[in-house]
N, C-alpha and C positions, 0 to 999 in steps of 0.2 A: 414614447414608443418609437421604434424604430426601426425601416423599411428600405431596403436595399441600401443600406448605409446612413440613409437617413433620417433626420428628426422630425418627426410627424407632430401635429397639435392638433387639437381641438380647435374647434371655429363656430361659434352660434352667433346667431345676425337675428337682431331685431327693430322693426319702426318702434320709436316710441313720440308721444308730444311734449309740448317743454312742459307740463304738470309734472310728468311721471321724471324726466330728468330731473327737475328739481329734488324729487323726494330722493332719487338711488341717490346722486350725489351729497344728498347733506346725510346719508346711512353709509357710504361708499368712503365719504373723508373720516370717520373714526374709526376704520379700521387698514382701509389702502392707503399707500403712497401716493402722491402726483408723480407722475414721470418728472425725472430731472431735466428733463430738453423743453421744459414746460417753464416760459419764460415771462408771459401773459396771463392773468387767471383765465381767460376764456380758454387757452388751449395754445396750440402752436399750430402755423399754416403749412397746409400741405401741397404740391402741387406735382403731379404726377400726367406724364403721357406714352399712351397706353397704345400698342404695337396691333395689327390683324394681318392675315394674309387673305391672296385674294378669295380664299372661299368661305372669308371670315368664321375661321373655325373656332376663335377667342369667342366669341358672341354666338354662335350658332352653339358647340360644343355646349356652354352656359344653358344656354334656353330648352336642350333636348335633355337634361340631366346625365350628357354624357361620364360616367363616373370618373373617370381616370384623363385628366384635359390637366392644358398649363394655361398662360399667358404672361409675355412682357410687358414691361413699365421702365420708365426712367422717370425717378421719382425725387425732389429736390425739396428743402424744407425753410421756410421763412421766406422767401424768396432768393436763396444765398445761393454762389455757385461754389460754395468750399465745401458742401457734400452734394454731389451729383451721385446718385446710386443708378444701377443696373437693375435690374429684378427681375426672374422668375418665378413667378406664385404656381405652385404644383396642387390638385387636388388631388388624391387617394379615395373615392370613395366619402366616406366620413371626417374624414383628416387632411390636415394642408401641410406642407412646408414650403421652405423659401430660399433659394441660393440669390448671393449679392455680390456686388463686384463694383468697386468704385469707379467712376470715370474720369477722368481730364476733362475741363472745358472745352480744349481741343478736339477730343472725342468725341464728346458732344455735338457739337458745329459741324464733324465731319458726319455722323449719321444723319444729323437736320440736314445737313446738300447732299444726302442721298450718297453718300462715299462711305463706303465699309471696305474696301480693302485695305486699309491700315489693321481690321482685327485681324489678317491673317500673320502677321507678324505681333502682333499686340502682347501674347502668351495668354491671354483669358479668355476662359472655358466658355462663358458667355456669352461676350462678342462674338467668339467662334460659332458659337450656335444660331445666333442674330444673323451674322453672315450671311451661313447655311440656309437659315428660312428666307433667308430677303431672294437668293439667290436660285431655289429650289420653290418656293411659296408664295414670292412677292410680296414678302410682310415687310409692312411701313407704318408710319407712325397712323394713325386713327383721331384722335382726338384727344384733347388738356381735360383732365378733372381738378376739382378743389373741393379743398372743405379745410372748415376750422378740427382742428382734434384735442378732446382733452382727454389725457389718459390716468389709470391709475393702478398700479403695481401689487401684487405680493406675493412675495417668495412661496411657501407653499403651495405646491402645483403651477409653480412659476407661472401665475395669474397676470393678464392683461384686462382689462375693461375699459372701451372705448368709447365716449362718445362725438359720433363727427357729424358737423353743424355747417349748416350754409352750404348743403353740395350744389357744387353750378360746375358746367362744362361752357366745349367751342367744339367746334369739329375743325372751324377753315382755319384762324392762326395756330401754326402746330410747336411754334417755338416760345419755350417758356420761361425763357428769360428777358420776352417782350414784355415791357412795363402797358404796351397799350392795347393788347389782349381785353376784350369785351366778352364777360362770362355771362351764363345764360342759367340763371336760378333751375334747378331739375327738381327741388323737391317744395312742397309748402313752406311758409313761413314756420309753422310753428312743430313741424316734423323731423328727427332726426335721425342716425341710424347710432346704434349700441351692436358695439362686439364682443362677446367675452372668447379669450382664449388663452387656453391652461395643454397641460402636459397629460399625465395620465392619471388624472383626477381631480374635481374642484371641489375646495376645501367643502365642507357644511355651513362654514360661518357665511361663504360667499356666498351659494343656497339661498340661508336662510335670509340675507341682504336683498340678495336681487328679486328670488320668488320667481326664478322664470317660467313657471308655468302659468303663470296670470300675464306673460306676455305671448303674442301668436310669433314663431321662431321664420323665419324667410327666407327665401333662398336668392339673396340681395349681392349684387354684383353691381359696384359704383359703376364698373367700366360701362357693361350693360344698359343698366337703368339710365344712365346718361347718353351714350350713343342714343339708345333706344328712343329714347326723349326728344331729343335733337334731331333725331332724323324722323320724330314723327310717324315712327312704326306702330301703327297701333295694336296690330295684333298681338302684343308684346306684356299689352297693359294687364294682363290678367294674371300676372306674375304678382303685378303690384299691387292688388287690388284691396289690400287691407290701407291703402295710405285714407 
């Protein structure tokens, strides 16, 4: 589907425990792919730090069900700085999409000391928006998320299914290419989060694999749930309240 030019998805967010992950995945590998960026059988590490401004409307936006909200991320994968990503995640109501934009590690280093005047010369739409909010909104970085990801593929309704293990966050080191960052477990041991997302339609076979309606569907935000966690907000928890 597609909206003002852009490519909209589907997006359903589920807790499950590691029982029910064992079962989707060993019904999930006879008919999905593993992702090829999948170089560990546990999955691949993600490590993502996530932008607010000061009326933190990333997280506030989130928690009010405002329909139509975004938020950034600079999102890095293994621990490697040979992709540093940019990211926009846009919600629509029921649908998401995602613009991307790679960075320099230079780039990088220059937003952590707090210097974005290089994206005005830069030529990307992104930084230029980044800029704009730091400079109009006060948006700065917020805090490191993690989690292990294992995913699994199929063409047909160009299907994702995710699932991501071990989420822990930081609020105070914000730079993520420190090896001595101290993460802060957010979810149980034995809790994880499952994504599925497809295009404008998911197959039946997948259906009938997953059975989502025997799981409770959530309106689950890592950046959220983690802030939220870390800062000890408790009024928040009732969000979560199926963990």
């Amino acid at each position: 589907m597609e909206y003002a030019g852009e490519n909209l998805r589907h997006e359903l967010k589920f807790f499950i425990n590691t029982g029910e992950y064992y079962l989707l995945k060993s019904k999930l590998k006879q008919f999905l792919i593993k992702d090829t960026n999948t170089k560990q059988e546990a999955g691949y590490f993600i490590r993502s730090l996530y932008f607010d401004d000061m009326y933190n409307s990333a997280m506030e936006d989130k928690i009010s069900g405002v329909p139509r909200r975004h938020k950034y991320r600079i999102r890095i994968y293994d621990g490697s700085d040979k992709v540093i990503k940019l990211e926009r995640k846009d919600k629509y109501d029921e649908y998401i999409s995602k613009k991307v934009e790679r960075l320099t590690k230079e780039e990088y280093e220059k937003i952590i000391a707090n210097d974005y005047e290089f994206a005005l010369k830069s030529g990307k739409q992104l930084l230029l928006e980044l800029y704009c909010s730091r400079k109009t909104r006060l948006l700065k970085p917020v805090v490191i998320v993690d989690y292990i990801r294992e995913a699994y593929t199929m063409n047909a309704g160009n299907v994702r299914i995710t699932f991501d293990k071990n989420l822990s966050g930081n609020l105070h080191n914000l730079d993520i290419f420190n090896p001595n960052v101290v993460m802060k477990k957010i979810l149980p041991q034995n809790i994880m989060i499952m994504e599925i997302k497809y295009d404008d339609y998911l197959p039946a076979i997948v259906k009938n694999l997953i059975q989502t309606s025997s799981f409770h569907k959530s309106a689950i935000s890592k950046y959220v749930l983690s802030r939220a966690q870390l800062l000890e907000v408790k009024h928040y928890d009732y969000i979560y309240g199926c963990i």
